[in-house]
ZADO-384375 format. One record per residue: residue number from 1; x, y, z of N, C-alpha, C, CB in turn; residue in one letter. Coordinates in Angstrom, 2 decimals. Glycine has a CB too. Example, Ala and Ser with C-alpha at 12.3 -4.5 7.8 and 13.67 -1.06 7.14 Angstrom:
<nodes>
1  13.19  -5.69  7.80  12.30  -4.50  7.80  13.20  -3.30  7.80  11.31  -4.47  9.05  A $
2  12.85  -2.25  7.08  13.67  -1.06  7.14  12.90  0.03  7.87  14.08  -0.60  5.72  S $
</nodes>
This chain:
<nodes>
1  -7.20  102.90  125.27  -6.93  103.55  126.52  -6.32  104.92  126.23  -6.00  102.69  127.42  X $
2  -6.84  105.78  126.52  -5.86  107.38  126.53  -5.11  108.02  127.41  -6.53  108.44  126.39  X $
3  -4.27  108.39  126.89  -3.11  108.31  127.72  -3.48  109.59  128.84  -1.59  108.51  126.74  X $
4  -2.59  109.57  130.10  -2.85  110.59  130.86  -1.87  111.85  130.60  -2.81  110.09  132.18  X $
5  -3.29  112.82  130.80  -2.66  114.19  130.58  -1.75  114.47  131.62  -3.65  115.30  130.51  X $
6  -0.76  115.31  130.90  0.37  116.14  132.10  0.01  117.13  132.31  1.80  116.46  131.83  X $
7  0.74  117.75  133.19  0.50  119.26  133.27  1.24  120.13  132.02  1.11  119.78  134.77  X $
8  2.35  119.65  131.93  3.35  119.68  130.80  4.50  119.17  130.08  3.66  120.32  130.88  X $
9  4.86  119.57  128.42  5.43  118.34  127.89  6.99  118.95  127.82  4.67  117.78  126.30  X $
10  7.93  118.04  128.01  9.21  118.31  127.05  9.53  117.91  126.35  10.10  118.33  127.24  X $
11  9.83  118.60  125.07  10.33  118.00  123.94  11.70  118.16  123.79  9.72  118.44  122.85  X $
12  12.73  117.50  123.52  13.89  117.44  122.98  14.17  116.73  121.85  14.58  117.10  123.75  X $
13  14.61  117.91  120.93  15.22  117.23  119.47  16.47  116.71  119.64  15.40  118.26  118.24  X $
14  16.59  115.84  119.34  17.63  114.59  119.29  18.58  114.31  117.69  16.54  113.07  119.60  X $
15  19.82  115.14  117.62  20.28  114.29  116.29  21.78  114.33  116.62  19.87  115.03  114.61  X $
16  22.00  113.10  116.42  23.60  112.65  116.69  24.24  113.21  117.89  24.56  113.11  115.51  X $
17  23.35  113.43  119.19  24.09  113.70  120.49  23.75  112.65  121.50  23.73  115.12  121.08  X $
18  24.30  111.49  121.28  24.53  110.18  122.14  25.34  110.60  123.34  25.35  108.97  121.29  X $
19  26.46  111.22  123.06  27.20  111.12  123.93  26.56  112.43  125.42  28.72  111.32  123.08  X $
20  25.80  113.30  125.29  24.91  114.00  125.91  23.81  114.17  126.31  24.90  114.50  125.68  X $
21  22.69  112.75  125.46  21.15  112.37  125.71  21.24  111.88  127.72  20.60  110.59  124.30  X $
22  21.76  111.16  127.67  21.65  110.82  129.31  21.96  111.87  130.11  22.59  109.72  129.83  X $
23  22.62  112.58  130.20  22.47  113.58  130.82  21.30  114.47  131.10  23.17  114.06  130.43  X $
24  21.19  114.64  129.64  19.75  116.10  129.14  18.44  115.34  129.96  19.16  116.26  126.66  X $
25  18.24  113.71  129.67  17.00  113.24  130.23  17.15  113.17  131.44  16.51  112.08  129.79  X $
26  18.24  113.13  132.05  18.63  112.70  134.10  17.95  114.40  134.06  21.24  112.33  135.08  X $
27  18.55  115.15  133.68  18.17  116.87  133.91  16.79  116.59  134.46  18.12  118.06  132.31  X $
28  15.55  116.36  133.72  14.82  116.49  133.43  13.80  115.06  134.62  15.11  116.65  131.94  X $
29  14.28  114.08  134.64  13.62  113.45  135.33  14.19  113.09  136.56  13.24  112.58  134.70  X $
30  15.67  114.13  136.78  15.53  114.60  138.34  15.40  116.08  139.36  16.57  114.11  138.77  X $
31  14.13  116.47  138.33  13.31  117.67  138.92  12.80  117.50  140.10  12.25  118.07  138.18  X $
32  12.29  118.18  140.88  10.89  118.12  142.12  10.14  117.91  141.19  10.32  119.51  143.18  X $
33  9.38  118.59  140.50  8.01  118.46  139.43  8.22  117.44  139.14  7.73  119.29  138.15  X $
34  7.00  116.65  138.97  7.19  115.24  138.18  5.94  115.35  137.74  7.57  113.75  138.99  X $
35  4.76  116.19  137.64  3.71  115.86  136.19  3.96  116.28  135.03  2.39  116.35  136.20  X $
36  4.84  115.40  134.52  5.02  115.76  132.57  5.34  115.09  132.15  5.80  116.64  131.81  X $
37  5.19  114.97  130.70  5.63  114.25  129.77  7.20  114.52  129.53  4.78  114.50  128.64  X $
38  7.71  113.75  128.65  8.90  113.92  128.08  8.85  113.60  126.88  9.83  113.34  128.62  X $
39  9.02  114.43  125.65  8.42  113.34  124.44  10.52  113.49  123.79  6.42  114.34  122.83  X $
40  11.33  112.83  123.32  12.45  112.72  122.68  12.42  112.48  121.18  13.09  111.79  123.28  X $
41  12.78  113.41  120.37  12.33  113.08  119.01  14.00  112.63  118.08  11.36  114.72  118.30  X $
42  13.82  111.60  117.91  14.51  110.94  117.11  15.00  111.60  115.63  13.76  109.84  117.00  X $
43  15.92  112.65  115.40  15.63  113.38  113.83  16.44  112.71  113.51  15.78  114.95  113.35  X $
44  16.88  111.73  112.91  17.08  110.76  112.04  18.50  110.43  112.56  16.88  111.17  110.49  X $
45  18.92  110.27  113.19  20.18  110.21  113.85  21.29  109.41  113.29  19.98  109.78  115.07  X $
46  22.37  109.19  113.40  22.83  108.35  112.67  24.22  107.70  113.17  22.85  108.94  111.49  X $
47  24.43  108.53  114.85  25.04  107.62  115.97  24.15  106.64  116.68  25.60  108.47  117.05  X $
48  24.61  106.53  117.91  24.16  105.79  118.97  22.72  106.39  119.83  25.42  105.69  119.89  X $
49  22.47  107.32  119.53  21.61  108.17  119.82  20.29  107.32  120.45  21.37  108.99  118.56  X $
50  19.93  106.78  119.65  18.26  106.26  119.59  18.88  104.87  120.77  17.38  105.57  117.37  X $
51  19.92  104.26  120.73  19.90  103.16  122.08  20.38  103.93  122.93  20.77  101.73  122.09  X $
52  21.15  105.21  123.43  21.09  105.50  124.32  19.41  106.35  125.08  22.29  106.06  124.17  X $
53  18.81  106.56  124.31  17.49  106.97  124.77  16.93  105.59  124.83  16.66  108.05  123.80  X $
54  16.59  104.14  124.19  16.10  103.43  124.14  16.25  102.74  126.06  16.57  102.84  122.81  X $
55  17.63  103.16  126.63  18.08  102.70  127.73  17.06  103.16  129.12  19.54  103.21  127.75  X $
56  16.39  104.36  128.50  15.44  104.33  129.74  13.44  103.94  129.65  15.70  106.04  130.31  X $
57  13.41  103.53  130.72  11.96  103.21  131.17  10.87  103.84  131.64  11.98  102.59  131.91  X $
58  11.02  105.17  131.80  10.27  106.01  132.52  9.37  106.11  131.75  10.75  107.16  132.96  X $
59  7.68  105.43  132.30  6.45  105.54  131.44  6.16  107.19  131.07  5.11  104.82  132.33  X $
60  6.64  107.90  131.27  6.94  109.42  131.23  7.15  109.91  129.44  8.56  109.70  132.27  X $
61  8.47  108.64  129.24  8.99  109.21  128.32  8.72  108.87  126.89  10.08  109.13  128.58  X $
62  8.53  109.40  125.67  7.89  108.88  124.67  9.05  109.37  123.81  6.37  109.32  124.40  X $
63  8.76  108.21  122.75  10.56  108.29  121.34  9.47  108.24  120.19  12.27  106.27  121.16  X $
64  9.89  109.54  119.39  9.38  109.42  118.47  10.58  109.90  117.49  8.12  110.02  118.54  X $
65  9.98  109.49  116.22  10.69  109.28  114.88  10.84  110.17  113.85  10.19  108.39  114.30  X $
66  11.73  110.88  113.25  11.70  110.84  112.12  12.67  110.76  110.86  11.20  111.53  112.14  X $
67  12.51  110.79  109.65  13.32  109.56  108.62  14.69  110.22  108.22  12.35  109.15  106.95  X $
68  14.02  111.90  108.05  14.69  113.16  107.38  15.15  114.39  108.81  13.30  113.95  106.08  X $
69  16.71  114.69  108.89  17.17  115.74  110.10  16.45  116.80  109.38  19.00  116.07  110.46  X $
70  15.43  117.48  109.91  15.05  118.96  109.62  16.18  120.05  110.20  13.55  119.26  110.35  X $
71  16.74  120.91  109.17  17.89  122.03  109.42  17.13  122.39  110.62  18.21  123.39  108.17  X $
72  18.21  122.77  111.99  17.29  123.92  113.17  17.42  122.80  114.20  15.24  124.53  112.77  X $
73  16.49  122.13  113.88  15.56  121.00  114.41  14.34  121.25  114.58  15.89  120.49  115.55  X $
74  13.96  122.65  113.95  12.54  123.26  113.98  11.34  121.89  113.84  12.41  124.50  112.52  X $
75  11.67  120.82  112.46  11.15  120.10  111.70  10.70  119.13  113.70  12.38  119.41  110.08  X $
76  11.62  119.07  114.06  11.57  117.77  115.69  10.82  118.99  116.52  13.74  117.06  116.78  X $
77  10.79  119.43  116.82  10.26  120.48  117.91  8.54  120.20  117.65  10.88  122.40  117.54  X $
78  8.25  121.16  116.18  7.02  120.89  115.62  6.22  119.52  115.54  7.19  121.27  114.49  X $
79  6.97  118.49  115.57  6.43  117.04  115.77  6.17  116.95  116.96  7.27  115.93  115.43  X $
80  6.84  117.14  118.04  6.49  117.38  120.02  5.83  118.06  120.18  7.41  117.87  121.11  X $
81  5.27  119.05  119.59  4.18  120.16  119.73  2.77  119.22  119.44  4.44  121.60  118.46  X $
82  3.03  118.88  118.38  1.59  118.05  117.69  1.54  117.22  118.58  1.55  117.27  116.15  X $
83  2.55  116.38  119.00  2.32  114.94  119.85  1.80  115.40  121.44  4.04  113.92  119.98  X $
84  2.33  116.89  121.80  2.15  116.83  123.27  0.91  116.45  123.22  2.39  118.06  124.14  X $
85  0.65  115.66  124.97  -0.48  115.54  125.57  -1.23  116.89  126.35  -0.19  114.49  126.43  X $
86  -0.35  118.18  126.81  -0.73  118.84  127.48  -0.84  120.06  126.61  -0.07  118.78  128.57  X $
87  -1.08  121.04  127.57  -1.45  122.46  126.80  -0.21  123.12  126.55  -2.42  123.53  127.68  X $
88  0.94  122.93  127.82  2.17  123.73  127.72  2.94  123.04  127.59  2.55  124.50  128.59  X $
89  4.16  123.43  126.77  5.19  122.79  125.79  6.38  123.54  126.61  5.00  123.19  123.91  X $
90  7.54  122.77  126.59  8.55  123.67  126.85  9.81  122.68  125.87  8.81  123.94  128.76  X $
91  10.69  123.69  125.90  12.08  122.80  124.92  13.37  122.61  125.66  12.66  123.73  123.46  X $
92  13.97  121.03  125.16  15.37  121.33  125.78  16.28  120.90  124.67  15.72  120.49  127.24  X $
93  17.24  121.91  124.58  17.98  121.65  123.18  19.77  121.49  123.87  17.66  123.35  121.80  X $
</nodes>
Protein backbone atom coordinates (compact mmCIF):
# COMPACT_ATOMS: atom_id res chain seq x y z
CA UNK A 1 0.00 0.00 0.00
CA UNK A 2 1.63 3.58 -0.58
CA UNK A 3 1.41 5.85 1.57
CA UNK A 4 -0.53 9.15 0.95
CA UNK A 5 1.11 12.11 -0.35
CA UNK A 6 1.03 15.46 1.65
CA UNK A 7 1.16 18.60 0.52
CA UNK A 8 4.09 18.95 2.90
CA UNK A 9 6.62 17.37 5.29
CA UNK A 10 8.07 18.36 8.74
CA UNK A 11 10.99 17.21 9.84
CA UNK A 12 12.31 17.63 13.30
CA UNK A 13 15.67 16.47 14.52
CA UNK A 14 15.29 15.06 17.80
CA UNK A 15 18.39 14.52 20.29
CA UNK A 16 18.03 14.52 23.99
CA UNK A 17 15.07 17.17 24.08
CA UNK A 18 12.33 15.09 25.95
CA UNK A 19 11.55 17.59 28.04
CA UNK A 20 10.41 19.99 24.81
CA UNK A 21 9.28 17.18 22.03
CA UNK A 22 5.52 17.59 23.19
CA UNK A 23 5.34 20.81 22.84
CA UNK A 24 7.31 21.21 19.30
CA UNK A 25 4.73 18.30 17.97
CA UNK A 26 1.32 20.06 19.76
CA UNK A 27 2.97 23.29 17.64
CA UNK A 28 2.64 21.55 14.73
CA UNK A 29 -0.45 19.38 14.90
CA UNK A 30 -2.39 22.30 16.23
CA UNK A 31 -2.18 24.29 12.97
CA UNK A 32 -5.37 25.13 10.63
CA UNK A 33 -3.33 23.23 7.82
CA UNK A 34 -3.56 19.73 8.36
CA UNK A 35 -2.17 18.15 4.89
CA UNK A 36 1.33 17.03 6.06
CA UNK A 37 3.42 14.82 7.17
CA UNK A 38 5.43 15.02 10.27
CA UNK A 39 8.42 12.84 9.99
CA UNK A 40 10.54 13.05 13.89
CA UNK A 41 13.99 11.77 13.57
CA UNK A 42 15.31 9.98 16.40
CA UNK A 43 19.41 11.05 16.36
CA UNK A 44 20.33 8.63 18.72
CA UNK A 45 19.06 10.07 21.81
CA UNK A 46 19.92 8.99 24.96
CA UNK A 47 17.06 10.56 27.34
CA UNK A 48 13.48 9.97 27.34
CA UNK A 49 13.14 11.38 24.06
CA UNK A 50 12.00 8.48 21.77
CA UNK A 51 8.88 7.54 24.58
CA UNK A 52 7.95 10.86 24.76
CA UNK A 53 7.42 10.97 20.87
CA UNK A 54 6.41 7.25 21.04
CA UNK A 55 3.24 8.87 23.21
CA UNK A 56 1.54 10.11 20.17
CA UNK A 57 -0.83 8.52 17.48
CA UNK A 58 -1.32 10.80 14.82
CA UNK A 59 -1.23 8.57 11.50
CA UNK A 60 0.52 11.88 10.37
CA UNK A 61 3.46 11.23 12.27
CA UNK A 62 6.45 9.04 11.33
CA UNK A 63 9.74 8.12 13.95
CA UNK A 64 12.55 7.43 12.36
CA UNK A 65 16.00 6.28 13.54
CA UNK A 66 19.29 6.79 13.78
CA UNK A 67 22.29 4.85 15.71
CA UNK A 68 25.02 7.82 15.48
CA UNK A 69 23.98 12.00 16.74
CA UNK A 70 25.22 13.71 13.49
CA UNK A 71 27.09 17.22 14.82
CA UNK A 72 24.28 20.14 13.57
CA UNK A 73 21.74 17.60 13.21
CA UNK A 74 22.42 18.22 9.52
CA UNK A 75 23.04 14.12 9.50
CA UNK A 76 18.62 14.01 10.90
CA UNK A 77 17.38 16.72 8.65
CA UNK A 78 19.01 14.92 5.48
CA UNK A 79 17.32 11.57 6.51
CA UNK A 80 13.60 13.66 6.50
CA UNK A 81 14.48 15.01 3.26
CA UNK A 82 15.05 11.46 1.71
CA UNK A 83 12.06 10.04 3.69
CA UNK A 84 9.63 12.98 2.83
CA UNK A 85 6.57 11.92 0.99
CA UNK A 86 6.03 15.38 -0.54
CA UNK A 87 7.88 17.85 -2.69
CA UNK A 88 8.19 20.60 0.12
CA UNK A 89 10.15 20.11 3.22
CA UNK A 90 10.15 22.50 5.95
CA UNK A 91 12.23 22.25 9.49
CA UNK A 92 11.50 22.58 13.12
CA UNK A 93 14.48 22.70 15.31
Amino acid sequence: MSQKKSFFTIVIPVYNKAPHIRRAINSVLNQTFQDFELILINDASTDNSLEEMQKFTDLRIRILHRDEPGPGGYAARNLGIREASSEWVSFLD
